[in-house]
C-alpha positions, -999 to +999 in steps of 0.1 A: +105+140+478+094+110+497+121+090+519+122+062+500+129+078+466+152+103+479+172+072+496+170+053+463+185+083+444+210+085+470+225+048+470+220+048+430+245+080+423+273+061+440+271+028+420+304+032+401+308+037+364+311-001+346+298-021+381+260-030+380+233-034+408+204-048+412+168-038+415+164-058+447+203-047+460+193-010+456+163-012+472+180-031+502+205-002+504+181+018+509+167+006+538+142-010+517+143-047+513+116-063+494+109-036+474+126-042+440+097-031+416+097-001+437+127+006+426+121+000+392+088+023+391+111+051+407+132+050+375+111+050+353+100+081+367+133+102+361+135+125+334+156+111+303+184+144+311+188+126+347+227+126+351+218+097+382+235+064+362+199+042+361+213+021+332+234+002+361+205-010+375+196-047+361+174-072+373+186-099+399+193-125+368+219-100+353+195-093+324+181-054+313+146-056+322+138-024+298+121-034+258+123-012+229+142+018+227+147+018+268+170-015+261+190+000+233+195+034+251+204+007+284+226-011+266+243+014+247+251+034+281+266+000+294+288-011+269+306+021+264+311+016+302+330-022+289+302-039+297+296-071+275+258-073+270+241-101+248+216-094+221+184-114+249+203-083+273+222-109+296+249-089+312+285-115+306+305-119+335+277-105+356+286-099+390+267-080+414+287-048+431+290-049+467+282-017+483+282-008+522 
C-alpha cells in the first residue's frame, strides 16, 4: 500500500464516532495538503465491508458529496451516529473536528 493511502486510512480510523472531517482536513492530516479529491478517490476505493468509518468524511461546505444509494447509505450511517442531515445532505450544526 502506497504512503499516501496507508496515511489516509490511518488518520481516518481515528475520527470519532458522531464528529465529521473533511476531505481537505484528512488529506492535511495526512501529510497531504491540497489533495482533497485524493482523498475522495481513495474511498471510493474501499470495499463496502470496510469497518474504517468513511461516512464521516464530508466535503469542506458540511454537505455529503456521494448521489444515489452512496448518499442514503452516507446518511443513514450518520444519523444513527445523531447527526442531523438535511434532505440537499447539509450536515446541521456542522462543525469540523479538530484532530492533532
Amino acid at each position: 500500500m502506497d504512503e499516501f493511502i496507508h496515511c489516509i486510512y490511518l488518520n481516518l480510523f481515528y475520527v470519532p464516532k458522531g464528529k465529521l472531517i473533511t476531505y481537505g482536513q484528512l488529506a492535511a492530516l495526512a501529510g497531504f495538503p491540497k489533495h482533497s479529491r485524493h482523498v475522495g478517490k481513495v474511498l471510493s476505493q474501499l470495499p463496502k465491508d470496510s469497518k474504517l468509518p468513511w461516512h464521516r468524511v464530508v466535503n469542506s461546505q458540511g454537505k455529503i458529496s456521494l448521489q444515489g444509494e452512496g448518499f442514503e447509505t452516507q446518511k443513514k450511517k450518520l444519523e444513527n451516529e445523531g447527526i442531523v442531515i438535511r434532505d440537499d445532505g447539509k450536515i446541521l450544526h456542522f462543525k469540523q473536528v479538530v484532530m492533532h
